[in-house]
Each structure stands twice: as C-alpha cells, then as structure tokens.
mmCIF file of the N, C-alpha and C atoms, coordinates in Angstrom:
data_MODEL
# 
_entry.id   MODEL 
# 
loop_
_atom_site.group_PDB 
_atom_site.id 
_atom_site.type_symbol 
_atom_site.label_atom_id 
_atom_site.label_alt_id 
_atom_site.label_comp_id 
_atom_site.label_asym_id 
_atom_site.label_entity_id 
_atom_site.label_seq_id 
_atom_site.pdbx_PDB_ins_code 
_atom_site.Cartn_x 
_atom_site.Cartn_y 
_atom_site.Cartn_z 
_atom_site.occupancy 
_atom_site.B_iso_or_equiv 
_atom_site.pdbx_formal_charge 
_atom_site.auth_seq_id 
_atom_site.auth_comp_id 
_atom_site.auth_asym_id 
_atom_site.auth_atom_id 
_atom_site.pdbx_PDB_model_num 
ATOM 1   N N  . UNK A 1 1  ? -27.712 102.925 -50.395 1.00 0.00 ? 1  UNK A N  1 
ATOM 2   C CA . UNK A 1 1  ? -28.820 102.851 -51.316 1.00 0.00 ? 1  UNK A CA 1 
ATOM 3   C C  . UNK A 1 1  ? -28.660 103.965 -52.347 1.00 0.00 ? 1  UNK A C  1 
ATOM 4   N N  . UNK A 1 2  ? -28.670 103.751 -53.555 1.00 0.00 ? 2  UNK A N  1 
ATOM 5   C CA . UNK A 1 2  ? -28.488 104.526 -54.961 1.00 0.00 ? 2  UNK A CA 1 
ATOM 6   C C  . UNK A 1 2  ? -30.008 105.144 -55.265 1.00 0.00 ? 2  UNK A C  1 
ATOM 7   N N  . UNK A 1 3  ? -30.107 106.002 -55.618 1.00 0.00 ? 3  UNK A N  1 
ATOM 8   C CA . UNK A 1 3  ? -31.445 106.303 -56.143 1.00 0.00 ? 3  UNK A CA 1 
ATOM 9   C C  . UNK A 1 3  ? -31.524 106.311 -57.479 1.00 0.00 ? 3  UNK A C  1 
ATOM 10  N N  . UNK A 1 4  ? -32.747 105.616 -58.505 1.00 0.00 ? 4  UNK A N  1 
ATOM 11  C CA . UNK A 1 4  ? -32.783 105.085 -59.292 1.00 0.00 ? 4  UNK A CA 1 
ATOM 12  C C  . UNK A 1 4  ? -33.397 106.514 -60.436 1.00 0.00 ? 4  UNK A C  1 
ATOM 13  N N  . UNK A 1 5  ? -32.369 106.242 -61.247 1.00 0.00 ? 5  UNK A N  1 
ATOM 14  C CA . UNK A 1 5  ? -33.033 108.267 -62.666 1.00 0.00 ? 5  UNK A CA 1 
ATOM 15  C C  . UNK A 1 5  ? -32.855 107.600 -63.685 1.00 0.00 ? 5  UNK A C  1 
ATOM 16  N N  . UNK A 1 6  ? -34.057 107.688 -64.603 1.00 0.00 ? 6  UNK A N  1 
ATOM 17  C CA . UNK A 1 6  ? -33.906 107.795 -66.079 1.00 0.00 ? 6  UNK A CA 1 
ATOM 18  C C  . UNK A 1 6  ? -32.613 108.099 -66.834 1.00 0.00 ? 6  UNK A C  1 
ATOM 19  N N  . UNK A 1 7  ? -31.832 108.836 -66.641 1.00 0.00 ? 7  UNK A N  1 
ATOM 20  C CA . UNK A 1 7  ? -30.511 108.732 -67.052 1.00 0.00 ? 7  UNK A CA 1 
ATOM 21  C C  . UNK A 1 7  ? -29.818 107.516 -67.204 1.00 0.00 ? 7  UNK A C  1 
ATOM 22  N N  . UNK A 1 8  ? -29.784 106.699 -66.000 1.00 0.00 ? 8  UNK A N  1 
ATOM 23  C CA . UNK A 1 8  ? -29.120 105.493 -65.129 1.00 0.00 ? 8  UNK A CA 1 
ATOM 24  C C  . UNK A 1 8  ? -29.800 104.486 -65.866 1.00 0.00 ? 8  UNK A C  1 
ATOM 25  N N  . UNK A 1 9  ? -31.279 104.416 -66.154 1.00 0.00 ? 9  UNK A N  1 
ATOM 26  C CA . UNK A 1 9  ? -31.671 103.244 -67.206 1.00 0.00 ? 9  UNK A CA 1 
ATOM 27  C C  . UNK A 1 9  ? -31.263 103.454 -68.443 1.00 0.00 ? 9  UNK A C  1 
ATOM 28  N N  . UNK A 1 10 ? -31.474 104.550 -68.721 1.00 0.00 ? 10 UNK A N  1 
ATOM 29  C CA . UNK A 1 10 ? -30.913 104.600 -70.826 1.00 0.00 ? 10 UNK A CA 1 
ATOM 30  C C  . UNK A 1 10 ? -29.290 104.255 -70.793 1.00 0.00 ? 10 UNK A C  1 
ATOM 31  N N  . UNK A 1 11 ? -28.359 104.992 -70.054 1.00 0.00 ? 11 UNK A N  1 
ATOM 32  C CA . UNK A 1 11 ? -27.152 104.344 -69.451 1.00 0.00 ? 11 UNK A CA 1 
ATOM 33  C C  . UNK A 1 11 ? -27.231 102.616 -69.328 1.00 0.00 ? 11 UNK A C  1 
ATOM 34  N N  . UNK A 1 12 ? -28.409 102.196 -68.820 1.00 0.00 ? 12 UNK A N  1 
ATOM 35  C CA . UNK A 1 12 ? -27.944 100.457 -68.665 1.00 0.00 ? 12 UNK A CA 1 
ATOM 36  C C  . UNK A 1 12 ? -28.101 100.259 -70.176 1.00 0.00 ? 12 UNK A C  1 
ATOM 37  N N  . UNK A 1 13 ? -29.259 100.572 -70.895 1.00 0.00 ? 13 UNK A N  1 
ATOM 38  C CA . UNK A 1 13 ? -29.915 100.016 -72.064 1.00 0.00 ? 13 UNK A CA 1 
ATOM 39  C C  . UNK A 1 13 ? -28.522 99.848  -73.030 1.00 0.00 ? 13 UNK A C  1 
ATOM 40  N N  . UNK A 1 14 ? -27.894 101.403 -72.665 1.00 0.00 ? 14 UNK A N  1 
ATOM 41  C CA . UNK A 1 14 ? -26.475 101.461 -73.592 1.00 0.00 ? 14 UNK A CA 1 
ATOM 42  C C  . UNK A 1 14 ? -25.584 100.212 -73.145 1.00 0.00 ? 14 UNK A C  1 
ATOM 43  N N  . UNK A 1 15 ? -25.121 99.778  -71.743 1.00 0.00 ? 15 UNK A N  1 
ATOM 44  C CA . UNK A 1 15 ? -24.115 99.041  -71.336 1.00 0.00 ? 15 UNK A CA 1 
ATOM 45  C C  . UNK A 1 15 ? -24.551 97.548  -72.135 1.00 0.00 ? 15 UNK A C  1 
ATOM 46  N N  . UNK A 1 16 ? -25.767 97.739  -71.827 1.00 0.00 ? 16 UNK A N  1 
ATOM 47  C CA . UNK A 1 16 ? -26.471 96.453  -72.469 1.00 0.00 ? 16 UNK A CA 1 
ATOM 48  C C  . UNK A 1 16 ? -26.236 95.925  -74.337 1.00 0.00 ? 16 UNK A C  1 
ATOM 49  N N  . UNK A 1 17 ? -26.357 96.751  -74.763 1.00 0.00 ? 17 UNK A N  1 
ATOM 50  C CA . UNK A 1 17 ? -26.383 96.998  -76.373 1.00 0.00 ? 17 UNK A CA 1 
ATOM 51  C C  . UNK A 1 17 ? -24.918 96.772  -76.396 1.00 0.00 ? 17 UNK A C  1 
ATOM 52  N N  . UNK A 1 18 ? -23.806 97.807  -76.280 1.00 0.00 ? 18 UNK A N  1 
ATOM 53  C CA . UNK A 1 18 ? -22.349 97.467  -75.796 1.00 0.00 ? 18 UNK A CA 1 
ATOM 54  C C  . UNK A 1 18 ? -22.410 96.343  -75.981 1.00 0.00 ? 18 UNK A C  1 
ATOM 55  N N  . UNK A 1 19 ? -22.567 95.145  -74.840 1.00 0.00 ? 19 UNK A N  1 
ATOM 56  C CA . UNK A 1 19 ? -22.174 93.924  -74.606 1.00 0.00 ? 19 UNK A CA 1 
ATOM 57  C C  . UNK A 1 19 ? -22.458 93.301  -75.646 1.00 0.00 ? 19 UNK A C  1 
ATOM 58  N N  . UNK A 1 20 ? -23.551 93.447  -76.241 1.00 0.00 ? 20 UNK A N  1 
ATOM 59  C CA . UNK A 1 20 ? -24.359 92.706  -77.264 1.00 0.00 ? 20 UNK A CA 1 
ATOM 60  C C  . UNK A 1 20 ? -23.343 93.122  -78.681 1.00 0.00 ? 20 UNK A C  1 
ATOM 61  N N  . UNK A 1 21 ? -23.026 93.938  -78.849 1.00 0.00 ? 21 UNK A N  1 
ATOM 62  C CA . UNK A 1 21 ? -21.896 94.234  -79.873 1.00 0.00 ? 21 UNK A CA 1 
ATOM 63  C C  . UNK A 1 21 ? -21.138 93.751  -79.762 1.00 0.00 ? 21 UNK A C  1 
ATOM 64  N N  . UNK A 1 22 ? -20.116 93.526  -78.337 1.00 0.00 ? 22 UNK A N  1 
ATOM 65  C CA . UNK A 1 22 ? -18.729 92.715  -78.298 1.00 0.00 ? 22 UNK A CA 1 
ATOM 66  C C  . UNK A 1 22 ? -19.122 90.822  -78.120 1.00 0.00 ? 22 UNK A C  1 
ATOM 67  N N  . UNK A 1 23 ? -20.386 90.663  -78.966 1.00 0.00 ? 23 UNK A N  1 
ATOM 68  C CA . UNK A 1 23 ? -20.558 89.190  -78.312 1.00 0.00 ? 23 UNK A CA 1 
ATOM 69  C C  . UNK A 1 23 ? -21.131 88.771  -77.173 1.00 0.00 ? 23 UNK A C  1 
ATOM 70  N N  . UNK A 1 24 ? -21.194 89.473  -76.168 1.00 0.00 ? 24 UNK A N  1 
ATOM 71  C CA . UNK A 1 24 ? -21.524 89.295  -74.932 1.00 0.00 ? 24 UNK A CA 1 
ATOM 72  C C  . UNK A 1 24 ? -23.278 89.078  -74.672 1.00 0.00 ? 24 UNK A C  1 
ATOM 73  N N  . UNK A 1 25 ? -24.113 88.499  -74.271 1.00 0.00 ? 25 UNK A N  1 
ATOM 74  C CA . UNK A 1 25 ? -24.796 88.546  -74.042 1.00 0.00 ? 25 UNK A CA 1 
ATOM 75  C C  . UNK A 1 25 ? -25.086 88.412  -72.234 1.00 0.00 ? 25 UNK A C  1 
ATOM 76  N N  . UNK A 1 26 ? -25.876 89.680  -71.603 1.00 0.00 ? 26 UNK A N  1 
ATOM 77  C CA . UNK A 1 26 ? -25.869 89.180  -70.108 1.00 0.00 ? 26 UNK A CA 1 
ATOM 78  C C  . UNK A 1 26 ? -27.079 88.049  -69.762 1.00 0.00 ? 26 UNK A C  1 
ATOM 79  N N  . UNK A 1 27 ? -27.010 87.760  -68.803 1.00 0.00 ? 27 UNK A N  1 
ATOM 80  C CA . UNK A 1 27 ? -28.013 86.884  -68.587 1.00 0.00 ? 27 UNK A CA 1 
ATOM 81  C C  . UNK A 1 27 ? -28.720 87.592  -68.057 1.00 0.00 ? 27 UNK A C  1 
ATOM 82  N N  . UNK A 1 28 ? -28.772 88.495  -67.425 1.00 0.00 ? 28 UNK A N  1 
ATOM 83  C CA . UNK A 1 28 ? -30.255 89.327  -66.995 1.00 0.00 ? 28 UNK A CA 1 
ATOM 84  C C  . UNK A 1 28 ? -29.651 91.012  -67.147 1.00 0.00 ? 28 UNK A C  1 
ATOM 85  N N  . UNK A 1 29 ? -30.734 91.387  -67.765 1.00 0.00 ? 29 UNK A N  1 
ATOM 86  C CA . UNK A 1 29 ? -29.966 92.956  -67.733 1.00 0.00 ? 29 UNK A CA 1 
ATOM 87  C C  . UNK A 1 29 ? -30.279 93.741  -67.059 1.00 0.00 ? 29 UNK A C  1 
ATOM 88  N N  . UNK A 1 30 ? -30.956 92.819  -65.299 1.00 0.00 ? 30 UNK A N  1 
ATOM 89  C CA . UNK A 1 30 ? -30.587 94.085  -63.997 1.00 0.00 ? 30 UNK A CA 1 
ATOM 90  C C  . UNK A 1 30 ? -29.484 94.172  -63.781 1.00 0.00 ? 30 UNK A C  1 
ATOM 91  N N  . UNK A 1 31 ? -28.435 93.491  -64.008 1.00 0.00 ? 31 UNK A N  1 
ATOM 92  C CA . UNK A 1 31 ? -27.358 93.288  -64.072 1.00 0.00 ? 31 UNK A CA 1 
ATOM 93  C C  . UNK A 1 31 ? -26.584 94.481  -64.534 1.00 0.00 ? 31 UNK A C  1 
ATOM 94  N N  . UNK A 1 32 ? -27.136 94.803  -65.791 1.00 0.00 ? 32 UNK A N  1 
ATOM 95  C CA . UNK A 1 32 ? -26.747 96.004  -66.193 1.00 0.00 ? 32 UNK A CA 1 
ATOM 96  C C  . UNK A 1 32 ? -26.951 97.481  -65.940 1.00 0.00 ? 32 UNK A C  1 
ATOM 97  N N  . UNK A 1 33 ? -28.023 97.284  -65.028 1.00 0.00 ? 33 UNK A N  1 
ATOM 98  C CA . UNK A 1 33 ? -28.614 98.490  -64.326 1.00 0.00 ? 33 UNK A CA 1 
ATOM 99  C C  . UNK A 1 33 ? -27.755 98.745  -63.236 1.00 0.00 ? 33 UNK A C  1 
ATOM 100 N N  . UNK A 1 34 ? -27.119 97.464  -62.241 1.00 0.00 ? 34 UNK A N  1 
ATOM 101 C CA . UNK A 1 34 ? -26.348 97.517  -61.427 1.00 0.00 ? 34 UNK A CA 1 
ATOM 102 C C  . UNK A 1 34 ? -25.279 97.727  -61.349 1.00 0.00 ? 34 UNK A C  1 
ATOM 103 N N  . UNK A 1 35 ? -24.765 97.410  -62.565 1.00 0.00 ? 35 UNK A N  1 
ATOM 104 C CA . UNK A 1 35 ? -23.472 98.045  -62.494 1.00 0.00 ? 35 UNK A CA 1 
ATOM 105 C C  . UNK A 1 35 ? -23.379 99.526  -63.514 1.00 0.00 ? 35 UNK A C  1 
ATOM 106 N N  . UNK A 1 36 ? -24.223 100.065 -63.954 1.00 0.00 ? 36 UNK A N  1 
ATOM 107 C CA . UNK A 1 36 ? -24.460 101.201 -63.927 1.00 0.00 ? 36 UNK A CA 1 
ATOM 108 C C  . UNK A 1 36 ? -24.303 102.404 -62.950 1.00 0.00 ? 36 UNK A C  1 
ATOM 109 N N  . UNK A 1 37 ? -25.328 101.857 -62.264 1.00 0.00 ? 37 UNK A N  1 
ATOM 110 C CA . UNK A 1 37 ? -25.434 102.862 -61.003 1.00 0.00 ? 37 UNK A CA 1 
ATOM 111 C C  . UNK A 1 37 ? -24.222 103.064 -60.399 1.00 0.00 ? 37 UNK A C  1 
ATOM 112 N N  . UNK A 1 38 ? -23.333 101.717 -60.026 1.00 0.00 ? 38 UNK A N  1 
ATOM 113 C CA . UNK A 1 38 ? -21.749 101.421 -59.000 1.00 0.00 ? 38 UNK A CA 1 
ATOM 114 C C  . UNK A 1 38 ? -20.817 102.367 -59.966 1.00 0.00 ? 38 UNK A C  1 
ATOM 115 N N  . UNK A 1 39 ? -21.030 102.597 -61.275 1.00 0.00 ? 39 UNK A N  1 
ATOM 116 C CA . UNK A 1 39 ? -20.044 103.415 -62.553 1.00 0.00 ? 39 UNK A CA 1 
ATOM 117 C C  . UNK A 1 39 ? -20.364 104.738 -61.608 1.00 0.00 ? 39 UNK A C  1 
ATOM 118 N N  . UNK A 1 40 ? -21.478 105.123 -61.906 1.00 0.00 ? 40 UNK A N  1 
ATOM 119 C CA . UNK A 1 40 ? -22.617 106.711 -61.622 1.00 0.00 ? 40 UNK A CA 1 
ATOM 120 C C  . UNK A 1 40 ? -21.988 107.056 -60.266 1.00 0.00 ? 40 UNK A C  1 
ATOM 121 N N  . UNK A 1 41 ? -21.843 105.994 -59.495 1.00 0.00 ? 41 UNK A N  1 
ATOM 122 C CA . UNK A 1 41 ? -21.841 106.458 -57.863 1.00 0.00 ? 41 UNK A CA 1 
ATOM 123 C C  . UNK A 1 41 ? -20.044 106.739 -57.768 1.00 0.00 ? 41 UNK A C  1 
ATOM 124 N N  . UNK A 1 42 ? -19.587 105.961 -58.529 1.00 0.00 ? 42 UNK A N  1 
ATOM 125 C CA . UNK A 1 42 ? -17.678 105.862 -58.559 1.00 0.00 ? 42 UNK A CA 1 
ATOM 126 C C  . UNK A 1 42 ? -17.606 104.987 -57.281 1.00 0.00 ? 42 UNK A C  1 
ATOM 127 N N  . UNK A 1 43 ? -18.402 103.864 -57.099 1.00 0.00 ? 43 UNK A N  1 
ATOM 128 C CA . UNK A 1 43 ? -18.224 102.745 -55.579 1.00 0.00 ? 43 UNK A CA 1 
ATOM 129 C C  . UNK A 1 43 ? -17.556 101.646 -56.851 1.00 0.00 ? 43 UNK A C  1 
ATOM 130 N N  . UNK A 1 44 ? -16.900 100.539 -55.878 1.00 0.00 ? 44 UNK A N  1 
ATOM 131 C CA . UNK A 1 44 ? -16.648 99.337  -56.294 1.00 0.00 ? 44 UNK A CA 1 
ATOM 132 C C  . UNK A 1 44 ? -18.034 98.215  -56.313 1.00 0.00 ? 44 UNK A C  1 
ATOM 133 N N  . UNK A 1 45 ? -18.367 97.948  -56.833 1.00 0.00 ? 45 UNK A N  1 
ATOM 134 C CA . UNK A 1 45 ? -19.022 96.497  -56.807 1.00 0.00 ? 45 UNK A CA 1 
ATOM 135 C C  . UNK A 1 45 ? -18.999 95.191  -56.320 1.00 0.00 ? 45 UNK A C  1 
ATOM 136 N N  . UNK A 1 46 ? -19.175 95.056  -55.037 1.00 0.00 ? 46 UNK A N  1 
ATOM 137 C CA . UNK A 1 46 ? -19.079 93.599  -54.274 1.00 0.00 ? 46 UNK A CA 1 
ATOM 138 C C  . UNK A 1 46 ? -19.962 92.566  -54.965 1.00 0.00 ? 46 UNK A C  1 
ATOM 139 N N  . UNK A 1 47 ? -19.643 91.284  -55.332 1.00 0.00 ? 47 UNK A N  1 
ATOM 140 C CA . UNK A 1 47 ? -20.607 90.642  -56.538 1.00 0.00 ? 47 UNK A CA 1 
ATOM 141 C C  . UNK A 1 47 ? -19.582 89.317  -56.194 1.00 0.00 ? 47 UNK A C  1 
ATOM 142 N N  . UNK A 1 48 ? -20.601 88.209  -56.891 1.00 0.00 ? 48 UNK A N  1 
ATOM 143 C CA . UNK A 1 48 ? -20.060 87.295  -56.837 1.00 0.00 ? 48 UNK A CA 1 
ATOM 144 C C  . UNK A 1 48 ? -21.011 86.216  -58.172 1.00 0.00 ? 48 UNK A C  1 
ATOM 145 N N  . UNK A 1 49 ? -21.048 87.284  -59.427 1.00 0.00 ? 49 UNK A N  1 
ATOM 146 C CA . UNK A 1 49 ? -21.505 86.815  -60.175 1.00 0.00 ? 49 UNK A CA 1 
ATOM 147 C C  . UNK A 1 49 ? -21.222 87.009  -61.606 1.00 0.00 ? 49 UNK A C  1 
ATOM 148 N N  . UNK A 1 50 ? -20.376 85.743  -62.559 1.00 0.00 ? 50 UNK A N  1 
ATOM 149 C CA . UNK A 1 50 ? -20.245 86.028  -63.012 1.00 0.00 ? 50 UNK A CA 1 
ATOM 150 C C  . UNK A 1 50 ? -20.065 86.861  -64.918 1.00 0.00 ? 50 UNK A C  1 
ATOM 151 N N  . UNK A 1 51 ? -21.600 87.389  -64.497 1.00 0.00 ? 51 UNK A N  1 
ATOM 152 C CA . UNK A 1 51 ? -22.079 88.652  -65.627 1.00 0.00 ? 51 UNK A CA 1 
ATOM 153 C C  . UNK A 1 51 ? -20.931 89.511  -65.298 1.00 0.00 ? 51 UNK A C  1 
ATOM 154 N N  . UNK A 1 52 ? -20.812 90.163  -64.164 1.00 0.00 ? 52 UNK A N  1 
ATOM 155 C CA . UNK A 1 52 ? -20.273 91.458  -63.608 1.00 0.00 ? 52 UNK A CA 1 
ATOM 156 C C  . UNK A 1 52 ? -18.780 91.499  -64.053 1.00 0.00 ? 52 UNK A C  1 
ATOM 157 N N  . UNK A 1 53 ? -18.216 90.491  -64.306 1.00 0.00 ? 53 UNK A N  1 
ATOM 158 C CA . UNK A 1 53 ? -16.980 89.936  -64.805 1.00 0.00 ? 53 UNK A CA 1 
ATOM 159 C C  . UNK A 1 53 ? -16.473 90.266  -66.257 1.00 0.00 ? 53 UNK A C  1 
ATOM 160 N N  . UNK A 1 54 ? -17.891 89.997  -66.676 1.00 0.00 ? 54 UNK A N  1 
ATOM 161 C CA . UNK A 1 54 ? -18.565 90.098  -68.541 1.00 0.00 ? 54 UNK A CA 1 
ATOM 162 C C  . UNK A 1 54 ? -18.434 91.052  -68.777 1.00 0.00 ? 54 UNK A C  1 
ATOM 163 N N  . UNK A 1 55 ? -19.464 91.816  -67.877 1.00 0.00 ? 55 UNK A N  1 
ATOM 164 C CA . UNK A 1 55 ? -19.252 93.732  -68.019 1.00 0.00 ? 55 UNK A CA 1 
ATOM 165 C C  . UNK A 1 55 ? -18.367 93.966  -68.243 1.00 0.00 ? 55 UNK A C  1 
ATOM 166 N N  . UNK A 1 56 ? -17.544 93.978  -67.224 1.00 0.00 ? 56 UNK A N  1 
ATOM 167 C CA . UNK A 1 56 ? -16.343 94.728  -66.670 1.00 0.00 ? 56 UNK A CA 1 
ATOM 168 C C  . UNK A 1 56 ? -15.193 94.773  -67.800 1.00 0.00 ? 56 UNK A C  1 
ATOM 169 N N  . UNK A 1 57 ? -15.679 93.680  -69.071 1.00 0.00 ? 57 UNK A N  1 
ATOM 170 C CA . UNK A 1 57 ? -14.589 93.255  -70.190 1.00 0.00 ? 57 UNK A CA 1 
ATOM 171 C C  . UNK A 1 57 ? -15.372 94.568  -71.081 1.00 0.00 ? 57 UNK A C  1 
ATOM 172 N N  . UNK A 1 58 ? -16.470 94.773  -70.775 1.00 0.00 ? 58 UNK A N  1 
ATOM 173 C CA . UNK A 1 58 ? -16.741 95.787  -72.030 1.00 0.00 ? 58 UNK A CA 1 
ATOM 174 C C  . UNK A 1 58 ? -16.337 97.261  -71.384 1.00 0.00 ? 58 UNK A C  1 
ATOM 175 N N  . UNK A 1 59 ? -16.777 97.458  -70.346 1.00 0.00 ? 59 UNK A N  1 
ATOM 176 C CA . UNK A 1 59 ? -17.063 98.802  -69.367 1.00 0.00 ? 59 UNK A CA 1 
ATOM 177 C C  . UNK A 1 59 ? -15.077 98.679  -68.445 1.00 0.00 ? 59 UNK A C  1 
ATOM 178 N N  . UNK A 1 60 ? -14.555 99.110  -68.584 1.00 0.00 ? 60 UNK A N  1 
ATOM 179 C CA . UNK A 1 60 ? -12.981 98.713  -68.153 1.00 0.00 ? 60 UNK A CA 1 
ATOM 180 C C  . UNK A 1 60 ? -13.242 99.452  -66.800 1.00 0.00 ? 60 UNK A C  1 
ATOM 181 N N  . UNK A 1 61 ? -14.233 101.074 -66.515 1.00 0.00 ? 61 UNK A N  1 
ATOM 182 C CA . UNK A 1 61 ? -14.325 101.708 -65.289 1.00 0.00 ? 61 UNK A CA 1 
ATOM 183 C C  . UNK A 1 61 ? -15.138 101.079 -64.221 1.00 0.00 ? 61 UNK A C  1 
ATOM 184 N N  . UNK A 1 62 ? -15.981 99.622  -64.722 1.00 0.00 ? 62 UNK A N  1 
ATOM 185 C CA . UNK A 1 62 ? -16.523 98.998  -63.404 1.00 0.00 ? 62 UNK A CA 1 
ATOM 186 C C  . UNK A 1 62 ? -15.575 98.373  -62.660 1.00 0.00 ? 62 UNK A C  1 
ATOM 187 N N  . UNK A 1 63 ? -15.221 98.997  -61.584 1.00 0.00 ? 63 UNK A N  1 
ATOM 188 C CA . UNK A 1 63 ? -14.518 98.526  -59.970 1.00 0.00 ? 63 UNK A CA 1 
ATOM 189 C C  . UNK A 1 63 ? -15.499 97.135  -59.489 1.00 0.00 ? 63 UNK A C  1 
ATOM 190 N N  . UNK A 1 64 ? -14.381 95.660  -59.653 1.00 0.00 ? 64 UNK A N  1 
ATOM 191 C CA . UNK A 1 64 ? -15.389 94.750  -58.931 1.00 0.00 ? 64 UNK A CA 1 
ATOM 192 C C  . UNK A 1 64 ? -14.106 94.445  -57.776 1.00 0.00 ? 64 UNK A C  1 
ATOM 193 N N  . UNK A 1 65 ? -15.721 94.091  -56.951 1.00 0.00 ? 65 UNK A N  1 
ATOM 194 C CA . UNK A 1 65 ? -14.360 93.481  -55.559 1.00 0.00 ? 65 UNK A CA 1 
ATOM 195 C C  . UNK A 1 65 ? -15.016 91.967  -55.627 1.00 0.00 ? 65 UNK A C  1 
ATOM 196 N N  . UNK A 1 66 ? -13.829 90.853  -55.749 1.00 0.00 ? 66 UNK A N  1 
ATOM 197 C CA . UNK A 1 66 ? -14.668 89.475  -55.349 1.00 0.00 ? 66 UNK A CA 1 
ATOM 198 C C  . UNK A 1 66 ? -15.525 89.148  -54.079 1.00 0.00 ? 66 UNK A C  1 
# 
C-alpha cells in the first residue's frame, strides 16, 4: 500500500497533460495517479490494462509487468 501526497497528484495532473500533448488521451486519469505512485515507489506495475501501455509510451520509466 502507497500512501497518497499532494506531490503524487500534481505529478499525475503533469503525466496527464504529457499524454494529452503526445495525442494520447487516458481513459480515466486514476490511471494516471497509478502509475505515478509505481514511478515514486521505483515498483513495477502489474496491470492488465491497456492505458498503462499508453503511459508507458509517454513516461519510458513506468516498469509494466503483463
């Protein structure tokens, strides 16, 4: 369990905006909160969805595991 800081949301808001620059739009931007935090913590991301995929084209340091 990650604990959730104001840092970690303005951080998503950014990942979010990002995407939205390269074209990308996520479909939900907890999405972007989540893989925030997995960046913050330096864990891989177990997921099976594919936004996290999307990210990962903007953000190159999100670790996904299928």
């Amino acid at each position: 369990m990650l604990a959730l800081s104001l840092d970690a949301c303005l951080a998503a808001g950014t990942l979010y905006a990002r995407c939205r620059w390269h074209g990308i739009t996520p479909r939900r931007p907890h999405d972007c909160l989540i893989a925030q935090h997995a960046l913050e913590a330096g864990v891989p991301l177990l997921q099976a969805d594919r936004d996290f995929a999307r990210l990962a084209q903007v953000e190159p340091a999100l670790q996904l595991l299928p």
